[in-house]
C-alpha positions in Angstrom: 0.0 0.0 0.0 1.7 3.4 -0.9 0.7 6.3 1.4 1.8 9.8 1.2 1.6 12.2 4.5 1.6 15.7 4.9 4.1 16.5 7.7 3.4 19.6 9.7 6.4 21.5 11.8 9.1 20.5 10.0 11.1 21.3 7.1 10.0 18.7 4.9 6.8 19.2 2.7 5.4 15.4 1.8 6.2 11.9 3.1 6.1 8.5 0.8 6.7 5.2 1.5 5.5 1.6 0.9 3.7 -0.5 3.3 3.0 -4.0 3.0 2.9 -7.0 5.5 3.9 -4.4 8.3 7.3 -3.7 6.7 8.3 -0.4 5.2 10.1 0.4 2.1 10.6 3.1 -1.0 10.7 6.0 1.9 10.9 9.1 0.3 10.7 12.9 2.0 10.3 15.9 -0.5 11.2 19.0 1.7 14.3 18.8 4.5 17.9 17.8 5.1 18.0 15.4 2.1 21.2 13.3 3.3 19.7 12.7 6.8 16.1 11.7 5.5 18.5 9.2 3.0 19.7 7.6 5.9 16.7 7.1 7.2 15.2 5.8 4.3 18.4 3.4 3.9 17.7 2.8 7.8 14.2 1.4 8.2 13.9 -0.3 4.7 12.4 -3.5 5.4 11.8 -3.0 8.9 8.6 -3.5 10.9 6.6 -0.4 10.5 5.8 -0.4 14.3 8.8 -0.6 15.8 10.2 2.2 13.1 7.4 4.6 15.2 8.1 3.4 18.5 11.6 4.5 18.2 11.2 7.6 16.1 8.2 8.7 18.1 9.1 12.0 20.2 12.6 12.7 18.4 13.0 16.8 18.3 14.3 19.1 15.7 15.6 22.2 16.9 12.9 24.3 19.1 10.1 22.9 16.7 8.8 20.5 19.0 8.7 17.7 16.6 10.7 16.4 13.5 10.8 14.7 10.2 11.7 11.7 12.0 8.9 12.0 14.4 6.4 12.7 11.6 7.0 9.8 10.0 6.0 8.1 13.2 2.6 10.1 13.2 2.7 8.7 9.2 3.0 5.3 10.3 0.8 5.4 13.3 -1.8 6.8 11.0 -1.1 4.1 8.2 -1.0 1.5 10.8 -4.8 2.6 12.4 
């Protein structure tokens, strides 16, 4: 299933990934620091989309009170629902 999220807070403008049988792949942000959201991509591809949440969950950009990272836990948790 493809889904495509709308962060809010951060610098990034759109969130896409693949989700099928719980796993994640093909993450993709439009918007942001481009090498870190790479690494992410390169980090949870093919891991279990829950535990990808449970650990980005709550992770702070700056004074912003959220991040890409954490809005792709939202993204998930919204996917997963």
């Amino acid at each position: 299933m493809h889904i495509t999220y709308s962060p809010k807070g951060v610098c990034a403008v759109q969130i896409d990934f693949e989700l099928e049988d719980g796993k994640i792949s093909d993450l993709k942000f439009l918007g942001g620091c481009n090498g870190n959201l790479k690494a992410i991509g390169k980090l949870v591809e093919g891991k279990d989309a829950k535990e990808v949440a449970d650990i980005l969950r709550g992770n702070q950009c700056g004074g912003k009170g959220t991040s890409c990272a954490d809005q792709l836990s939202k993204a998930i948790d919204e996917a997963l629902a």
